[in-house]
C-alpha positions as CSV (number, residue, x, y, z in Angstrom):
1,X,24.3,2.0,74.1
2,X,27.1,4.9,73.0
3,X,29.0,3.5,75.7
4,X,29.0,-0.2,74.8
5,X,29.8,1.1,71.1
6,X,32.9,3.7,72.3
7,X,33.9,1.3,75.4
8,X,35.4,-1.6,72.8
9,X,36.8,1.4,70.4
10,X,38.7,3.2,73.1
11,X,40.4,-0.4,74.3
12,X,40.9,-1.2,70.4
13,X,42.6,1.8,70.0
14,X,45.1,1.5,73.6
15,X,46.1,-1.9,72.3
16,X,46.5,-1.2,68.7
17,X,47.9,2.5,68.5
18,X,49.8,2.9,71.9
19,X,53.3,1.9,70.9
20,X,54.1,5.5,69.7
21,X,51.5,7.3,71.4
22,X,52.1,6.8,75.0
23,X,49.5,9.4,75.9
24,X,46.7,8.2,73.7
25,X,44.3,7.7,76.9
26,X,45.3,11.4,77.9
27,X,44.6,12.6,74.2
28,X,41.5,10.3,74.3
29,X,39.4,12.8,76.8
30,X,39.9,15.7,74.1
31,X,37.8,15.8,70.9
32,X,40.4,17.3,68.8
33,X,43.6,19.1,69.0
34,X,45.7,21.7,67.2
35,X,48.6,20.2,65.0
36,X,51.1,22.5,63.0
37,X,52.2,20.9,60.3
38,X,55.4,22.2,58.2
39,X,56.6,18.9,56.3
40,X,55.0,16.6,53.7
41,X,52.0,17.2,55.7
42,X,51.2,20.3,54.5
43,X,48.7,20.5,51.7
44,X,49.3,19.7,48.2
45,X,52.4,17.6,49.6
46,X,52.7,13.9,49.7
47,X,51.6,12.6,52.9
48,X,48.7,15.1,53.7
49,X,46.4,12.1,53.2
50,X,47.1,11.2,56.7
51,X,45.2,14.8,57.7
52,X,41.8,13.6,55.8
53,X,38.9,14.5,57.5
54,X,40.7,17.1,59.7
55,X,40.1,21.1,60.3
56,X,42.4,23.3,58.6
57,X,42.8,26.1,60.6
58,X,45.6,28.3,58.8
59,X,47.1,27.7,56.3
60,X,49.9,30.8,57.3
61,X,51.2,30.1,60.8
62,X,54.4,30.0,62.7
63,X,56.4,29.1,65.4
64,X,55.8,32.0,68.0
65,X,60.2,31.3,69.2
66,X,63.1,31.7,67.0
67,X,64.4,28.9,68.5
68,X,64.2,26.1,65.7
69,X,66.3,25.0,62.4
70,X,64.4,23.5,59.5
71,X,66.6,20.5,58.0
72,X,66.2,17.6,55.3
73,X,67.8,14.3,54.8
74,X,68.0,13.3,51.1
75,X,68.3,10.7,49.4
76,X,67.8,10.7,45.4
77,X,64.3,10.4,45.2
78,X,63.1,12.1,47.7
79,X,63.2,14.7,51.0
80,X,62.8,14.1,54.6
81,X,62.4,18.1,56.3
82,X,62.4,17.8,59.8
83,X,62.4,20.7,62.6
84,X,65.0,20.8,65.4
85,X,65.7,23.0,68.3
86,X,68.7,25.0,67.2
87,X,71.8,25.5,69.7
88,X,73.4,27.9,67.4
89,X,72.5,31.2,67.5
90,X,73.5,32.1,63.7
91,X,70.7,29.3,62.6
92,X,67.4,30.3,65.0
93,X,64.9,31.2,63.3
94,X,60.8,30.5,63.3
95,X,59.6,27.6,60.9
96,X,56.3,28.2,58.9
97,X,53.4,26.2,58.4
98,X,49.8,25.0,58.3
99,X,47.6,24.7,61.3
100,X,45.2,22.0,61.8
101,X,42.1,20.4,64.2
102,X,42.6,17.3,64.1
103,X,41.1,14.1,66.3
104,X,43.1,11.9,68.2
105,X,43.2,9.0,65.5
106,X,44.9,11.6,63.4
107,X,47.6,12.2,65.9
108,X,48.5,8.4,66.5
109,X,48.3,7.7,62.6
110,X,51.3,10.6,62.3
111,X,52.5,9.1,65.6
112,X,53.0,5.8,63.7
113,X,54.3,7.6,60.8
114,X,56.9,9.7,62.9
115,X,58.0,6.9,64.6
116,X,57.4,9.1,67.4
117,X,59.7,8.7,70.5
118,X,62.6,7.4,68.6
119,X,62.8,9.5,65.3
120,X,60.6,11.9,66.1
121,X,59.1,13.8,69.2
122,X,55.5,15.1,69.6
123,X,55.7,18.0,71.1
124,X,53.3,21.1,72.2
125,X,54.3,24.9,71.0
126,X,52.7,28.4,70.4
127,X,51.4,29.1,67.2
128,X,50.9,32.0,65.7
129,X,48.1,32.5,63.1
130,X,49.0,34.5,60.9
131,X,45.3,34.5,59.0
132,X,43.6,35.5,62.5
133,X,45.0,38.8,63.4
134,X,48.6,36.7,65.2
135,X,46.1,34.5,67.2
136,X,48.2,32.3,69.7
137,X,47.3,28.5,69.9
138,X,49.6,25.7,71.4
139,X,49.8,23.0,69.3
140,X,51.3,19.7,68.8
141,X,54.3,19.3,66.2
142,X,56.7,17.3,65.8
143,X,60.6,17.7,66.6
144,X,63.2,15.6,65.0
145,X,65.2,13.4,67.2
146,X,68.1,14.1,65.0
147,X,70.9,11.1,66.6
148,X,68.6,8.9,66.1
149,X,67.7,10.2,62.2
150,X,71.7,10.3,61.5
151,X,72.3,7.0,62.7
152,X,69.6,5.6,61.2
153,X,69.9,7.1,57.7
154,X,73.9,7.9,57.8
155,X,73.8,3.8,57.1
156,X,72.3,3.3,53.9
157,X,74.6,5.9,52.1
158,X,71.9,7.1,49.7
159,X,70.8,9.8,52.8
160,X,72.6,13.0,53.7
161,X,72.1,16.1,55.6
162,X,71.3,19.6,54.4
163,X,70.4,22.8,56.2
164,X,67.4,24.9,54.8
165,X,67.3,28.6,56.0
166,X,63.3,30.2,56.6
167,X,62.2,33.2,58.4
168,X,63.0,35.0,61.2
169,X,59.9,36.9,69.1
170,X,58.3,36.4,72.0
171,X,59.3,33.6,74.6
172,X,57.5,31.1,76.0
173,X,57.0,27.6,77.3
174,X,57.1,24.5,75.6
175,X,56.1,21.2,76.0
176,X,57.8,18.0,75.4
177,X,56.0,14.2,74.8
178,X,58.6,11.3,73.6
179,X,61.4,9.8,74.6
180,X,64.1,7.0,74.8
181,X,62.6,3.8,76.4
């Protein structure tokens, strides 16, 4: 019977959510996942609705690489922050945040939101929890695509861009889900 009732789910879900989550059937065999979170995400922030019903894990954690810049786009009513890998030297640094466990209709709701694979890419990195004696987790993020954010906010003249500075070791892996179709 669990099988008749997860069986039209699961298809519901490949038809209706797999436009921004390409690996939703992958994601589907898991029953939840880690997800740092450093935006409007976060608690106490706009958009951390989309996290009802999940885990938190941490609310102190951090990228376990230096290798990331923390930007916004603005516009006059509000701020867009968005991660990116950083190039220049002078700007590394680790980004802070809030870890989650979350289910896999989490991840393709922020998928959706994140326009993920065009303005955004999901994307798998170590985590350090701060609250659990510097516990390591990978978890999924999100990386702006930051082309793609310029040209499509750099139109509307009401958006520009502005660098944030945060805090500042080990190396590592990371994983990378998204891209241009």
């Amino acid at each position: 019977m669990s099988s008749e009732v997860k069986h039209p789910n699961y298809l519901t879900n490949i038809l209706c959510n797999s436009y921004y989550t390409k690996d939703l059937p992958v994601l589907d065999g898991y029953q939840w996942h880690y997800l740092f979170v450093y935006d409007d995400l976060r608690k106490g922030y706009q958009q951390h609705d989309y996290l009802d019903g999940a885990d938190p894990v941490s609310h102190k954690a951090y990228t376990s690489e230096n290798r990331y810049e923390m930007k916004y786009l603005r516009n006059l009513n509000y701020k867009m922050p968005y991660m990116k890998f950083c190039t220049n030297e002078e700007r590394k640094g680790y980004i802070r945040g809030e870890l989650y466990r979350v289910c896999t209709e989490h991840l393709t709701g922020i998928d959706t939101l994140n326009n993920t694979g065009e303005m955004f890419f999901r994307v798998k990195l170590p985590i350090i929890i701060t609250s659990h004696n510097k516990q390591t987790v990978l978890a999924w993020t999100y990386i702006g695509n930051e082309s793609v954010l310029q040209d499509t906010f750099s139109n509307k003249n009401v958006w520009s861009f502005h660098d944030h500075n945060y805090i500042g070791t080990p190396q590592s892996k990371f994983y990378i889900f998204g891209g241009n179709k």
